[in-house]
C-alpha positions, 0 to 999 in steps of 0.5 A, a space after each residue: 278441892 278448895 282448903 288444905 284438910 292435909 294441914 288440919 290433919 297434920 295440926 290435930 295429930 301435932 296437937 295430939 303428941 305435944 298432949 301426950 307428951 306432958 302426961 304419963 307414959 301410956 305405951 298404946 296412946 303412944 303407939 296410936 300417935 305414931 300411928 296417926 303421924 304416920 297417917 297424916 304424913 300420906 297426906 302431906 302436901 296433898 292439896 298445896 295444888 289441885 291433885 292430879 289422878 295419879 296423886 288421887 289414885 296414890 293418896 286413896 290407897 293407904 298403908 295399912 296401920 294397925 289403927 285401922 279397922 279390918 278390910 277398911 280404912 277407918 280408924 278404930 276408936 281406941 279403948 284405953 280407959 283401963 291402960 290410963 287409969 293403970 299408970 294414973 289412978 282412977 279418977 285422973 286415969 279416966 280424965 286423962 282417957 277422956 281429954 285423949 279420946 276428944 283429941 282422937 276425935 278431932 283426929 278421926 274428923 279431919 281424916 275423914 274430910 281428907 277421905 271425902 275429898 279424895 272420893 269426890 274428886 276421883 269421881 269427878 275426874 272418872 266421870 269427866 273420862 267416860 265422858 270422852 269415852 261415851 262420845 268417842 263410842 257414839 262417834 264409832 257408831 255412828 260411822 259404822 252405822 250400828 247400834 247397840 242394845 241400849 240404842 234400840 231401847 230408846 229407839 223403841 220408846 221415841 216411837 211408842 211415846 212420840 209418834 202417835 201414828 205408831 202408837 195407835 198401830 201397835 194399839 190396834 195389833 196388840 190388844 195387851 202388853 204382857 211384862 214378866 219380871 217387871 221388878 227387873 224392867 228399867 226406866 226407858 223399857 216402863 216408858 215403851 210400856 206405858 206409852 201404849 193405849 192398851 192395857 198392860 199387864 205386869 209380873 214380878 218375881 214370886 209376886 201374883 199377877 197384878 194389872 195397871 192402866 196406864 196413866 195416859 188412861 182416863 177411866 177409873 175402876 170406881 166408875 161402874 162404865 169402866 170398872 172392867 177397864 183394869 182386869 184381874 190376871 189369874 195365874 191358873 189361866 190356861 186358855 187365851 180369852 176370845 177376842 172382839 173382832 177376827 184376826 186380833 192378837 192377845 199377848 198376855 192369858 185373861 181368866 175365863 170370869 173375865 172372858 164370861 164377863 166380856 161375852 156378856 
């Protein structure tokens, strides 16, 4: 929160009247400074010292003015070419229309610094609160010796992608993993997935059926030895594929060219 943007604010809309004081009379660029001083006496004094979350949460939540944009907080760029060159004439008119929309421009900068520093600093102080909040939850946690579902995720993953023991015991149950609506799968749930040493295969949403080697495989589907290793998951299939050995379990349908093929 470093510099007072309150005061070049406060400078942009003083250097706007004291301009539009030596012109003609234009009553909406008239309407449209007081509007801004409006404007900028919200923020008055802001930022003379770091403002707490009260005066953040004061400060974000303007007066609506009619220079605003509706359901926002941003300033309409006036259309006032028309209005000047009625009280001034053409060719003057439009200068004069010009040099205010460089004067509103400055304006319009300066306020959205303000914006943009409010915002950040909101987020820092609601991030800093969560965090005590999430420490104060762990702690609850851990002291009454549960966990949430979050917690089983991450725990599921350290197993499959740290202990390789549990790794090849779920590899030797489980000949594939199956993963439906794997558009909506998050980060630590891929990461179980991709931790195993079997294939997995994944679903998304209207999308066909697609299948993906893990990246801790070292088979590539050009080598002729391995070109099986990635199947082709056919979403007709309606019987579950033969397994190698007895007593294995299949967790996801092979087509029946894929079974023909493994006989083979």
């Amino acid at each position: 929160m470093s510099g007072q943007p309150d005061i070049d604010l406060l400078d942009a809309v003083a250097d706007f009247r004291r301009w539009l004081a030596a012109q003609p009379v234009e009553p909406r660029t008239l309407d449209l400074v007081g509007h801004l001083e409006t404007l900028a006496n919200h923020f008055a004094g802001s930022f003379a010292t770091p403002p707490a979350f009260d005066a953040l949460w004061r400060f974000a939540h303007l007066e609506r003015l009619p220079c605003m944009r509706r359901h926002t907080f941003d300033l309409l760029t006036p259309r006032t070419k028309t209005a000047w060159e009625k009280v001034a004439g053409k060719d003057r008119g439009r200068a004069l229309n010009d040099e205010a929309s460089r004067h509103f421009a400055r304006v319009d900068h300066c306020y959205r610094v303000i914006l943009g520093r409010i915002a950040t600093a909101l987020v820092a102080k609601l991030s800093d609160e969560l965090d005590e909040v999430l420490a104060d939850y762990a702690a609850f946690k851990r002291a009454a010796a549960v966990l949430d579902f979050d917690d089983l995720l991450e725990r599921a993953r350290k197993l499959v992608r740290e202990y390789d023991a549990v790794r090849r015991a779920l590899g030797r149950r489980y000949r594939h993993v199956f993963v439906d609506e794997f558009q909506d799968t998050d980060r630590s749930r891929r990461r179980s997935c991709s931790g195993s040493p079997r294939r997995t295969a994944h679903r998304g949403g209207r999308t066909a059926f697609r299948a993906r080697a893990p990246s801790s495989w070292s088979a590539t589907p050009s080598s002729p030895s391995t070109a099986s290793a990635v199947p082709t998951l056919d979403p007709t299939a309606r019987r579950a594929a033969p397994s190698r050995g007895a007593g294995r379990r299949t967790s996801c349908r092979l087509p029946r060219t894929s079974a023909r093929a493994r006989r083979s």
